[in-house]
DONU-928958 format. One record per residue (C-alpha): residue in one letter; x, y, z. Coordinates in steps of 0.05 Angstrom, whole numbers, padded with zeros to 5 digits, always signed. Layout:
BEGIN
AXYZ ...
***
This chain:
BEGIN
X+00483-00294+01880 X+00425-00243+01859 X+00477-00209+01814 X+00493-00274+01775 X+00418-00288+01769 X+00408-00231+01745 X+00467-00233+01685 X+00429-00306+01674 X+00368-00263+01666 X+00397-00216+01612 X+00430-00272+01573 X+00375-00314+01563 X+00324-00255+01557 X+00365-00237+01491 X+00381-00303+01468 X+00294-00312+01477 X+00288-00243+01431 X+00338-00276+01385 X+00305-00344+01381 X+00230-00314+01380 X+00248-00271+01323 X+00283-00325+01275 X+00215-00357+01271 X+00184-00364+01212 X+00143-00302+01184 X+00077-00348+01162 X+00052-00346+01233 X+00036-00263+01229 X-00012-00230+01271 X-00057-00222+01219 X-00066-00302+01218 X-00077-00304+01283 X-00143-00249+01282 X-00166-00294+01212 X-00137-00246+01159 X-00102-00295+01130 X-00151-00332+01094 X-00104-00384+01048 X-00071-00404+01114 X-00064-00482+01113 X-00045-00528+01178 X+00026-00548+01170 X+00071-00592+01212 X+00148-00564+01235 X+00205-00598+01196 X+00275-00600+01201 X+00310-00535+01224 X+00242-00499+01245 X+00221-00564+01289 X+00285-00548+01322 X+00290-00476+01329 X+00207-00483+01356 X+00234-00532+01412 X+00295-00489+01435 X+00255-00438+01439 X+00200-00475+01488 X+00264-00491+01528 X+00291-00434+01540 X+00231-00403+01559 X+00217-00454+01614 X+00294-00442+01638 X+00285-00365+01632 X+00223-00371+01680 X+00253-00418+01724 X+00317-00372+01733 X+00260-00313+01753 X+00229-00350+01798 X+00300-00367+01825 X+00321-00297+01832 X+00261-00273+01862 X+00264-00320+01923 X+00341-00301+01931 X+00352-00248+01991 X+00390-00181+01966 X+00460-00187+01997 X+00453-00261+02014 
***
């Protein structure tokens, strides 16, 4: 049981990386610390509404799954 929660683990961990790193470049670092100062509020259409909401969801699965495997008994 451990062992398949664990493959779960690796999956979704690189499917995460995968999904976290086809987001859009706008939202940089540097915005975030207020170098960017021509940054304008924008809403998520389309494809990147999407791919922001897959994301979110497998994040919550990909901590639920830890929490699973950490409450699971080696050799049980």
């Amino acid at each position: 049981m451990l062992t398949t929660l664990n493959i779960i683990q690796i999956v979704l961990s690189i499917f995460l990386i995968v999904l976290i790193l086809l987001q859009t470049k706008g939202s940089s670092f540097s915005g975030a610390m207020g170098g960017d100062s021509n940054s304008i509020f924008r809403t998520r259409r389309g494809f990147e509404k999407r791919l922001f909401q897959f994301t979110i969801f497998f994040a919550v699965v990909f901590v639920l799954v830890c929490l699973a495997a950490s409450f699971v008994k080696p050799g049980a």
